[in-house]
N, CA, C and O of each residue as an XYZ file, in Angstrom:
676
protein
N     -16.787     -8.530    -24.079
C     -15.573     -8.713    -23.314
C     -15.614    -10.102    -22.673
O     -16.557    -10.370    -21.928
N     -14.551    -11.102    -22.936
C     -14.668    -12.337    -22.267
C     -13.947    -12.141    -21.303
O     -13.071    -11.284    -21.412
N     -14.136    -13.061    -19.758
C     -13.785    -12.973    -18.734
C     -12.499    -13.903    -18.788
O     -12.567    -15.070    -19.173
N     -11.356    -13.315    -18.386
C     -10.357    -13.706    -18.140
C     -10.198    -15.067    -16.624
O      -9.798    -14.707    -15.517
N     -10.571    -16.446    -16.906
C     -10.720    -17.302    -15.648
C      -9.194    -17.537    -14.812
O      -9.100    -18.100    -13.721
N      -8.016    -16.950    -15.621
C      -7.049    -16.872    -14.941
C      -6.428    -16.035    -13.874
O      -5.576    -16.257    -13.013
N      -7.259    -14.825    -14.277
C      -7.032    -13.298    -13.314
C      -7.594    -14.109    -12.374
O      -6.839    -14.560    -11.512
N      -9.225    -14.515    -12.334
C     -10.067    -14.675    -11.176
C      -9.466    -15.516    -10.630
O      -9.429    -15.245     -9.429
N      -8.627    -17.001    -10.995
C      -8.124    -18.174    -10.168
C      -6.851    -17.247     -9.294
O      -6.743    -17.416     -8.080
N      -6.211    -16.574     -9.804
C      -5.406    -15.605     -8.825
C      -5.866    -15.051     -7.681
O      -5.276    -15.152     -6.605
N      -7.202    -14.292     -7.897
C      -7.978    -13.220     -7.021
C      -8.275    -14.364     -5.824
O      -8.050    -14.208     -4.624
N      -8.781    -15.426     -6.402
C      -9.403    -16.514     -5.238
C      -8.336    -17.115     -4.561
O      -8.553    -17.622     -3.460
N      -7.196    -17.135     -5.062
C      -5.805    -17.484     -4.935
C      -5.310    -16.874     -3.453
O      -4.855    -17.440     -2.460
N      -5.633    -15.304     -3.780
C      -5.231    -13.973     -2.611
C      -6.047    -14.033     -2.116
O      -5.707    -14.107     -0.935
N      -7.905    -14.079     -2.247
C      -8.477    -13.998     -1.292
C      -8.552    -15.534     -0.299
O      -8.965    -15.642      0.856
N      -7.966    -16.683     -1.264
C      -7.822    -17.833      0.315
C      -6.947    -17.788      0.876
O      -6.904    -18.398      1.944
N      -5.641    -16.910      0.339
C      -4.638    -16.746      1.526
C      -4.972    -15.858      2.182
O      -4.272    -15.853      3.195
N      -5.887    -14.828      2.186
C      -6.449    -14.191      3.273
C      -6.822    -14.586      4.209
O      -6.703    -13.812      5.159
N      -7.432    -15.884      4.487
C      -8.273    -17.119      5.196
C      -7.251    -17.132      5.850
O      -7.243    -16.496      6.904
N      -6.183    -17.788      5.471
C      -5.036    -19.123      6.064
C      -4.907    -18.978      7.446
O      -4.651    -18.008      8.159
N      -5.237    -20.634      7.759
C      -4.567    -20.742      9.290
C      -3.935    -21.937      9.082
O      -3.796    -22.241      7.898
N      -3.410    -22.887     10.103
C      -2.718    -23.477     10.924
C      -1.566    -24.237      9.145
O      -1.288    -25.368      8.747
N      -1.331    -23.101      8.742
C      -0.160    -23.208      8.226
C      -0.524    -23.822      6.217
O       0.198    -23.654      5.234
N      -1.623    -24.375      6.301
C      -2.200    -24.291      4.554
C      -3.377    -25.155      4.318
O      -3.719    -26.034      3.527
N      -4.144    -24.135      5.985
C      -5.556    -24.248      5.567
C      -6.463    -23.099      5.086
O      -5.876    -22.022      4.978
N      -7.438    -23.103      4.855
C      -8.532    -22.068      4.486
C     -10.113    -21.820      4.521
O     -10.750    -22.853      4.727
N     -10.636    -21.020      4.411
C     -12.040    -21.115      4.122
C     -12.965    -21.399      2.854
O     -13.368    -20.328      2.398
N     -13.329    -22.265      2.294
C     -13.141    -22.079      1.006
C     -15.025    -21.762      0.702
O     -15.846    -22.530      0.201
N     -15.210    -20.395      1.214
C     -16.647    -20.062      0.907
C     -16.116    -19.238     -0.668
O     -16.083    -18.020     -0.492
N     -15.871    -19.489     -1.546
C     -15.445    -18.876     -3.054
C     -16.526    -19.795     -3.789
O     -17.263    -20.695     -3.387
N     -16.276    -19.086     -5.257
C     -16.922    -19.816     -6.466
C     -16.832    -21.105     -6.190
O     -15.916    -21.406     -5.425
N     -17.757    -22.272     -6.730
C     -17.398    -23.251     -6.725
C     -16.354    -23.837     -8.049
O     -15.618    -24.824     -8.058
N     -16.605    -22.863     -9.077
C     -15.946    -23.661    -10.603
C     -14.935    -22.837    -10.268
O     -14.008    -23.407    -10.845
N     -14.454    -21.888     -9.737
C     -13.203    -21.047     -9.226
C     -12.125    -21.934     -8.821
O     -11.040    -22.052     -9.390
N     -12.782    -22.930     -7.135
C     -12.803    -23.957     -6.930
C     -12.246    -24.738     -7.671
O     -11.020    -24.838     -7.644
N     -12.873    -25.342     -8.354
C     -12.552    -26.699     -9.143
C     -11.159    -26.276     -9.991
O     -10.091    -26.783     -9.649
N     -11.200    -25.624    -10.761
C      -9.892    -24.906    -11.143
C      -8.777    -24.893    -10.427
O      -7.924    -25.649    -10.891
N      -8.442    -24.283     -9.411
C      -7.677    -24.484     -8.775
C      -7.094    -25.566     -8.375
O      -5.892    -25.763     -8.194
N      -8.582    -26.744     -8.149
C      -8.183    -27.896     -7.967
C      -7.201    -28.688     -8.672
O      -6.131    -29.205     -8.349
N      -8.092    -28.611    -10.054
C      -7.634    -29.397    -11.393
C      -6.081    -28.987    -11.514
O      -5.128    -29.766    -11.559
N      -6.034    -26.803    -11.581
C      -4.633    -27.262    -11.299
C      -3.227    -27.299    -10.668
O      -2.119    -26.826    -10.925
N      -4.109    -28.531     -9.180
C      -2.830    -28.706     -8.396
C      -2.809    -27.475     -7.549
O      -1.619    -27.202     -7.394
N      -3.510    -26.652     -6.964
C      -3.270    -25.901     -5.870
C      -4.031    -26.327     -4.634
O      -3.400    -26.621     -3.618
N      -5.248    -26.372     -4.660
C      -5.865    -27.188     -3.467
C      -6.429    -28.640     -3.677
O      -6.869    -29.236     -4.660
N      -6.256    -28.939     -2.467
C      -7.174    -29.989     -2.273
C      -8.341    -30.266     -2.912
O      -8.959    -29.293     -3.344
N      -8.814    -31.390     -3.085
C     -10.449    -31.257     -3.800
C     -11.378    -30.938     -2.646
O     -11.670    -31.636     -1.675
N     -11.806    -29.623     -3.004
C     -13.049    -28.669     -2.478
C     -14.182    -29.332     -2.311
O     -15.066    -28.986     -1.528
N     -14.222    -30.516     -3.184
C     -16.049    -31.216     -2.690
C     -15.849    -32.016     -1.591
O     -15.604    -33.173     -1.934
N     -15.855    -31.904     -0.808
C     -15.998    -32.595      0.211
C     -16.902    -31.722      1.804
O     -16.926    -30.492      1.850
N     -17.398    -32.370      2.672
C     -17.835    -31.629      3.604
C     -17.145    -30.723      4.619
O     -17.820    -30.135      5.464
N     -16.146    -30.624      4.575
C     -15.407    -29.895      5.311
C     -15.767    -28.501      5.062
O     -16.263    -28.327      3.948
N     -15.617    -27.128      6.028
C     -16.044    -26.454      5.355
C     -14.428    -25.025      4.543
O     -14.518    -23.841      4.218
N     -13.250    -25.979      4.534
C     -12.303    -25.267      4.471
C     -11.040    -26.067      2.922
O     -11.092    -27.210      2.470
N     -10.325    -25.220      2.614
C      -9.398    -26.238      2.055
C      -8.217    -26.410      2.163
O      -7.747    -25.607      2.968
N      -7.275    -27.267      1.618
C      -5.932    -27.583      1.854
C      -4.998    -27.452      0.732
O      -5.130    -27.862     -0.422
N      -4.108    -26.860      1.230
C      -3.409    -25.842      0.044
C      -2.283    -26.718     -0.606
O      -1.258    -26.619      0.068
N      -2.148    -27.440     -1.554
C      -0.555    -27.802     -1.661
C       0.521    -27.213     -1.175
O       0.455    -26.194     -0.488
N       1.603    -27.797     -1.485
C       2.904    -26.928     -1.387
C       2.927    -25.865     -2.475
O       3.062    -24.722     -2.039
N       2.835    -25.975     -3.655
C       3.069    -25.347     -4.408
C       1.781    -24.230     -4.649
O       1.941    -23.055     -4.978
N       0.624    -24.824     -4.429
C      -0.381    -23.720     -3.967
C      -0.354    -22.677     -2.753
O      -1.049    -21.664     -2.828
N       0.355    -22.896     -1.765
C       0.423    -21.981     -0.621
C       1.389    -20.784     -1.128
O       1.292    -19.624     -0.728
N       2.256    -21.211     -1.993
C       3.208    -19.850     -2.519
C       2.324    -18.880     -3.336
O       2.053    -17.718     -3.034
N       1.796    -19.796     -4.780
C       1.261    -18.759     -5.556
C       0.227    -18.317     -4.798
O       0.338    -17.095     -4.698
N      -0.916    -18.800     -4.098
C      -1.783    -18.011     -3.735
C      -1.074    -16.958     -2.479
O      -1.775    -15.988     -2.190
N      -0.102    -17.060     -1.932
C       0.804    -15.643     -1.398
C       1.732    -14.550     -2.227
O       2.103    -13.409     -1.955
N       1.894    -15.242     -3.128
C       2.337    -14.425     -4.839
C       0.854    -13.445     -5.270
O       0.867    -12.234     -5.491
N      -0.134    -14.178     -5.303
C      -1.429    -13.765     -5.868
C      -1.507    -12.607     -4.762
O      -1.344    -11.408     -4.986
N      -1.768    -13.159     -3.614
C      -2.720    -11.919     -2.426
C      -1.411    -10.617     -2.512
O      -1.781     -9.446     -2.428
N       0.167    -10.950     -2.690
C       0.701     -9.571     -2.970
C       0.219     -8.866     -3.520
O      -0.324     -7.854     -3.076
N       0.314     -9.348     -5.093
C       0.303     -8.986     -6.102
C      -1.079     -8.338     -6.219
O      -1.076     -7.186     -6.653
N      -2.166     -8.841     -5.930
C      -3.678     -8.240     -5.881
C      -4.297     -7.429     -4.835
O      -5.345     -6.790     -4.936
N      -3.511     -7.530     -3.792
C      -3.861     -6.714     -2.586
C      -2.903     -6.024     -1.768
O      -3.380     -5.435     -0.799
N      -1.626     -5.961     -1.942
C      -0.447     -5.539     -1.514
C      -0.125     -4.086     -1.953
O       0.010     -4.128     -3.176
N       0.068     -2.746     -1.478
C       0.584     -1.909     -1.868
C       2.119     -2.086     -2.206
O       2.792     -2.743     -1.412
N       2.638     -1.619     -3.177
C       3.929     -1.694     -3.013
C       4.846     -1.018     -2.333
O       4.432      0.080     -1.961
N       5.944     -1.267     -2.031
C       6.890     -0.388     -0.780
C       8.296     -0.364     -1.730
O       8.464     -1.219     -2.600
N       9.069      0.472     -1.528
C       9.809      0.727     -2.271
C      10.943     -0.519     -1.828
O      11.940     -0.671     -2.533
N      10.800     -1.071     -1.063
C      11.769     -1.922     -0.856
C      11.366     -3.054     -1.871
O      12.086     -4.052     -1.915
N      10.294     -2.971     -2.666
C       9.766     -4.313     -3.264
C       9.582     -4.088     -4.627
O       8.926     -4.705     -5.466
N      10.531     -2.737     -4.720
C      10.630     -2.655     -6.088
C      10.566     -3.580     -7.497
O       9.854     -3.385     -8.482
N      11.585     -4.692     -7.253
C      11.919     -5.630     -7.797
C      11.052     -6.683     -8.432
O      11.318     -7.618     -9.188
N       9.864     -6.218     -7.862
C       9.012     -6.987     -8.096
C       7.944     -6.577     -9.072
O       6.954     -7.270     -9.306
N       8.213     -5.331     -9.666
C       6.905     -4.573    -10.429
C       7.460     -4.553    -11.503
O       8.654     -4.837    -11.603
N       6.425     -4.085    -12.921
C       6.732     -4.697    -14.312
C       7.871     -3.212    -14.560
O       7.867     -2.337    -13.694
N       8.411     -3.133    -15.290
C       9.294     -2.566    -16.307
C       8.901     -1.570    -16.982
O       8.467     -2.342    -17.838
N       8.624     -0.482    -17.436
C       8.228      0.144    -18.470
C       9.574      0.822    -18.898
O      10.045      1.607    -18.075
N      10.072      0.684    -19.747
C      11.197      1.235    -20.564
C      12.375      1.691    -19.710
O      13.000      2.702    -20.029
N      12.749      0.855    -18.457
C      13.509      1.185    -17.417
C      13.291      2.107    -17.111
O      14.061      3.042    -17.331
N      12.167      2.250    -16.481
C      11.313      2.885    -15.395
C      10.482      2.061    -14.881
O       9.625      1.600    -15.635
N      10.501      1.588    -13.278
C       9.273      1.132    -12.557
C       8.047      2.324    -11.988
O       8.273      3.411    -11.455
N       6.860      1.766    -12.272
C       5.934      2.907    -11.542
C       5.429      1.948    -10.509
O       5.107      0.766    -10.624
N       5.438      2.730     -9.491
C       4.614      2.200     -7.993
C       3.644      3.570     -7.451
O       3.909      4.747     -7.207
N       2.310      2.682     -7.406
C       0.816      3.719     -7.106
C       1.362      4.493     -5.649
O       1.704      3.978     -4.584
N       1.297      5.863     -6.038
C       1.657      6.530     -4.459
C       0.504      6.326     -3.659
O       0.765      5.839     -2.559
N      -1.007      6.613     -3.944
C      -2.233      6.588     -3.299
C      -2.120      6.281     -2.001
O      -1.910      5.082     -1.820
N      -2.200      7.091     -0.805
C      -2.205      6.362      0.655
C      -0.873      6.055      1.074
O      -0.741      4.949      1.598
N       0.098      6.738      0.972
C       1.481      6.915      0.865
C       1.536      8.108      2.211
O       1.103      9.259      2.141
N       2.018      7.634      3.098
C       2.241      8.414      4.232
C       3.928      9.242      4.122
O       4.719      8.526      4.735
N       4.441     10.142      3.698
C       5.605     10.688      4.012
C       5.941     12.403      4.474
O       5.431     13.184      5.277
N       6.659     12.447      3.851
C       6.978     14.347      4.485
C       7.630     15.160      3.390
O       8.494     14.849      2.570
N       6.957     16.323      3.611
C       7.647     17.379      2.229
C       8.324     17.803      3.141
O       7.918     18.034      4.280
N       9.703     17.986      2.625
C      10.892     18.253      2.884
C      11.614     19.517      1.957
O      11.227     19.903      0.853
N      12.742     20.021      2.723
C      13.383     21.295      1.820
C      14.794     21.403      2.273
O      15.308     21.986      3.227
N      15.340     20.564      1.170
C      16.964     20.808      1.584
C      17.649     21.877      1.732
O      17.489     22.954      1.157
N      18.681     21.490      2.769
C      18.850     23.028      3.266
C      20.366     23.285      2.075
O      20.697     24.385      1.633
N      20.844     22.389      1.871
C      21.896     22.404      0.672
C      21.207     23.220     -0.544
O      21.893     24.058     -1.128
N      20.301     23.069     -0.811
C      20.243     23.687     -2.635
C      19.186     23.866     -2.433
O      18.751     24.004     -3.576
N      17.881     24.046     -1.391
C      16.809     24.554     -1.434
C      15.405     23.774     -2.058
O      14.300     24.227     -1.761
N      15.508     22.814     -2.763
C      14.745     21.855     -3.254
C      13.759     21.259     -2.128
O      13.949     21.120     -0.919
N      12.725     20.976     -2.869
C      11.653     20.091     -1.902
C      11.849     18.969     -2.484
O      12.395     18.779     -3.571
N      11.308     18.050     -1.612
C      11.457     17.014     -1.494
C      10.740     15.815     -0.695
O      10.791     15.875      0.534
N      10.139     14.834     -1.237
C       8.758     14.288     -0.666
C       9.432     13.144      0.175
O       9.457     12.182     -0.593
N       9.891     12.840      1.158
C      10.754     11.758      2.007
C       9.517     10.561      2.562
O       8.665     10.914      3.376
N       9.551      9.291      2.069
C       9.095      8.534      2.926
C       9.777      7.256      3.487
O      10.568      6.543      2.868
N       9.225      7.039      5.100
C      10.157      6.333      5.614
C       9.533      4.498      5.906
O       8.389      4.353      6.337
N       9.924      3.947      5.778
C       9.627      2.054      5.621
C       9.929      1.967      7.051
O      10.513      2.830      7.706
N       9.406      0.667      7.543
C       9.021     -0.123      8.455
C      10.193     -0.390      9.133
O      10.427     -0.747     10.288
N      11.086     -0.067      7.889
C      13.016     -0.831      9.093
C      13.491      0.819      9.740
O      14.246      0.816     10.712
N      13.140      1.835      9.313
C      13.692      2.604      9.886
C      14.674      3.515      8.576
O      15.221      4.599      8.777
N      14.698      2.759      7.281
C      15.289      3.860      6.243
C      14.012      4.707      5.611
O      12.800      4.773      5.819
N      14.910      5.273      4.784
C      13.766      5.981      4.230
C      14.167      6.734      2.519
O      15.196      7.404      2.438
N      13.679      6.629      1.828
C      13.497      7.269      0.870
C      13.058      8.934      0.388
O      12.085      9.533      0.845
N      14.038      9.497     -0.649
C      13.884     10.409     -0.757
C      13.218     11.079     -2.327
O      14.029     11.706     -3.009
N      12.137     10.974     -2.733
C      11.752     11.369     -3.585
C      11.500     12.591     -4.086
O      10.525     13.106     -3.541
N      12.250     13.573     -5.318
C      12.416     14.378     -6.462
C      10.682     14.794     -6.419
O       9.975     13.787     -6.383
N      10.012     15.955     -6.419
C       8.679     16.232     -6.928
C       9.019     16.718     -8.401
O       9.933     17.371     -8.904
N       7.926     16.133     -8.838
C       8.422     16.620    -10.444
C       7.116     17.553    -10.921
O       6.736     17.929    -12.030
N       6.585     17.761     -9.497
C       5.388     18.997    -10.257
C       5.028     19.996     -8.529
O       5.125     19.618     -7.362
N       4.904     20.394     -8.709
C       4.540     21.705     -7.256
C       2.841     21.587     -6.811
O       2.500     22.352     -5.909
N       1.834     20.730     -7.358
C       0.916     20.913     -7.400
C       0.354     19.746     -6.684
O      -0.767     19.249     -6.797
N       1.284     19.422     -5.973
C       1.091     18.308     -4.946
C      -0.198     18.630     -3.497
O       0.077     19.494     -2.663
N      -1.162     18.048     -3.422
C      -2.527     17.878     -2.812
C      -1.837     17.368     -1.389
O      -1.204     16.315     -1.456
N      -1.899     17.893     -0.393
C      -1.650     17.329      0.990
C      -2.443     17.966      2.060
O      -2.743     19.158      2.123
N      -2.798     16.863      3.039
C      -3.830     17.158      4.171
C      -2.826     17.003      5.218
O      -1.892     16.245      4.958
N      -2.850     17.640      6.470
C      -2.586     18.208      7.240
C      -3.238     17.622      8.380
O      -4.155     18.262      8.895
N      -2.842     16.274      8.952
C      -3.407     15.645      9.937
C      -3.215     16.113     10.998
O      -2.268     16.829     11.321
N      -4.380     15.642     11.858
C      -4.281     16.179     13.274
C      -3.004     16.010     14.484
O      -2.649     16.664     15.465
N      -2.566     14.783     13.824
C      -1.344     14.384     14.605
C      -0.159     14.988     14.610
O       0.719     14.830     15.458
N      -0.108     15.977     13.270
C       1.019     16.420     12.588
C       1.382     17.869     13.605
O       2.403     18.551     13.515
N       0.515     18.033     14.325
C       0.368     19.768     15.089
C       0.968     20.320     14.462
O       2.086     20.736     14.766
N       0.281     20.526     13.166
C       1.041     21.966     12.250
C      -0.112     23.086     12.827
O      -1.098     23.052     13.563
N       0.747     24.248     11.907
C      -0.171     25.416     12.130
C       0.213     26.685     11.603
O       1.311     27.219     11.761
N      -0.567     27.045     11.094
C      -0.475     28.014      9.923
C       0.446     29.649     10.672
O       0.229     29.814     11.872
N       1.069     30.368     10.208
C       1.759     31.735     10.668
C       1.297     32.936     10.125
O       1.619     33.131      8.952
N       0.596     33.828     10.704
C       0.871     35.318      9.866
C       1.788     36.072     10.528
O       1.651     36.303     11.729
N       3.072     36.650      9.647
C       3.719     37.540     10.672
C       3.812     38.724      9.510
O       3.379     38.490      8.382
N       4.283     39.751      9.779
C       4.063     41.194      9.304
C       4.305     41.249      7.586
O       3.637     41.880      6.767
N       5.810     40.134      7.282
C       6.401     39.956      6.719
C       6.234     38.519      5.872
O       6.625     38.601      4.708
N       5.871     37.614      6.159
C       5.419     36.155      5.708
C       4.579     35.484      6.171
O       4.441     35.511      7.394
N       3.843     34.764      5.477
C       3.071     33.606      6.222
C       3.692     32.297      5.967
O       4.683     32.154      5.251
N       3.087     31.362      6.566
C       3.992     29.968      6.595
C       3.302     28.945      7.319
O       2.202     28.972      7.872
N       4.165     28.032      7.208
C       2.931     26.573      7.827
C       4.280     26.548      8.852
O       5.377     27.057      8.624
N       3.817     25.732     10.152
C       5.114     24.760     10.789
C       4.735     23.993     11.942
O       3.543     23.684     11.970
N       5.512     23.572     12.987
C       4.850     22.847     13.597
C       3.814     23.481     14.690
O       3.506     24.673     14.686
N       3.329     22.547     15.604
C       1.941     23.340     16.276
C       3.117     24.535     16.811
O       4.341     24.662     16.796
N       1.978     25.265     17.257
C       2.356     26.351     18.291
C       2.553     26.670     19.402
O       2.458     27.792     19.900
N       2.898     25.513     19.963
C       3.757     25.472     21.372
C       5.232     25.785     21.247
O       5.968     26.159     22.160
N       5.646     25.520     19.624
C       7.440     24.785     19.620
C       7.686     26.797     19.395
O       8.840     27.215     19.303
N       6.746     27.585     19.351
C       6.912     28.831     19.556
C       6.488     29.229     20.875
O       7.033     30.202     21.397
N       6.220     29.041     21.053
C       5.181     29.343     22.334
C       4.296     30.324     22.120
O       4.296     31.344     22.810
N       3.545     30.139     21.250
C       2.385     31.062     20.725
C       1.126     30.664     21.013
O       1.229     29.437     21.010
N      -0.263     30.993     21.318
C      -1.285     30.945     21.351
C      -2.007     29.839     20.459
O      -1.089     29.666     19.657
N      -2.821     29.135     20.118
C      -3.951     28.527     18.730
C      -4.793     29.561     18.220
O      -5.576     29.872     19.118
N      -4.988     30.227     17.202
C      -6.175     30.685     16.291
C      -7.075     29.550     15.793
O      -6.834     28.434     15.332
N      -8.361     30.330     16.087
C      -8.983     28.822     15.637
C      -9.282     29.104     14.215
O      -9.661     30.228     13.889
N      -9.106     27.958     13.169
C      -9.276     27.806     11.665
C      -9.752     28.977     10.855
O     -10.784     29.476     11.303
N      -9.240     29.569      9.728
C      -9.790     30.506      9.181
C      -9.847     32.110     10.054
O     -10.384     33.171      9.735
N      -8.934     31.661     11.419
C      -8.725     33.952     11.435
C      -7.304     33.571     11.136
O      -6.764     33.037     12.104
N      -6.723     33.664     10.324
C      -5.480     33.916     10.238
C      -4.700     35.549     10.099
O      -3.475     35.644     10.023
C-alpha cells in the first residue's frame, strides 16, 4: 500500500489550524518533509528557519480550515452541502449525535429529532426500531410499572412518585 502524501499534507493542514493564533500563525512541531510540502506548495512560509512556529499564506489559511473541517469536523445537518453525493443521497456519520426519540401525536410514528446550535431542529424518519440509546443522568427519566403497562418517562417528581432504585421494577 503506498502512502497517499496528499491526504497527510491535508491532515497537517487541520492539525496547524488547530495551532492558529494571532490570525495565520502556528506551531509547526509536524513532519518536517510534511513541512516542506506545504511549503513548496505555497501554503506556509518556509518552515526552516528558527522560529518555532509558521506563517500561513492567504491562500493556505483557508485550505488548511477546509482541511481541519473536513478531517476533524463532525457534520451538522446544516452543512449538508458540503458532503459527497452518493446517488442523490448524502450520508452524514450519526456517532455522538445528541437528539430525542420522539412520537407524533398525528399518526403515531417515532421519530429521532435533533436540535442545532441556532435553535432549529431537525426531524429524522427511523428506518429500523433497533435503535441503541442510553439514558443520561441529566435526562431524569425513569422507568414505570403500573398494573396495566410499563413505560419509560420523565423522572418521577413530574408524577410525584417515589425513586426505585435500578433493577426493582
Amino acid at each position: 500500500m503506498k502512502i497517499d502524501t496528499d491526504k497527510i499534507d491535508e491532515a497537517v493542514l487541520g492539525l496547524l489550524y488547530l495551532t492558529l493564533h494571532d490570525e495565520r500563525r502556528a506551531w509547526k512541531g509536524i513532519d518536517w518533509d510534511a513541512l516542506d510540502r506545504l511549503y513548496r506548495k505555497g501554503f506556509i512560509g518556509d518552515p526552516a528557519t528558527k522560529a518555532k512556529g509558521i506563517i500561513f499564506s492567504e491562500e493556505g489559511v483557508q485550505k488548511a480550515k477546509a482541511a481541519f473541517e473536513r478531517q476533524f469536523m463532525k457534520p451538522t445537518t446544516t452543512s449538508w452541502e458540503s458532503l459527497p453525493d452518493h446517488n442523490g443521497t448524502k450520508v452524514c456519520p450519526a456517532e455522538g449525535t445528541t437528539g430525542f426519540i420522539c412520537k407524533s401525536a398525528v399518526d403515531g410514528k417515532a421519530f429521532f429529532r435533533v436540535y442545532e446550535s441556532d435553535g432549529t431542529f431537525v426531524d429524522y424518519t427511523l428506518l429500523h426500531d433497533d435503535l441503541e440509546v442510553t439514558i443520561t443522568n441529566e435526562a431524569q427519566a425513569s422507568f414505570y410499572r403500573s398494573p396495566n403497562e410499563d413505560f419509560l418517562d420523565h423522572g418521577p417528581e413530574v408524577l410525584d412518585l417515589k425513586i426505585t432504585p435500578k433493577g426493582h421494577r
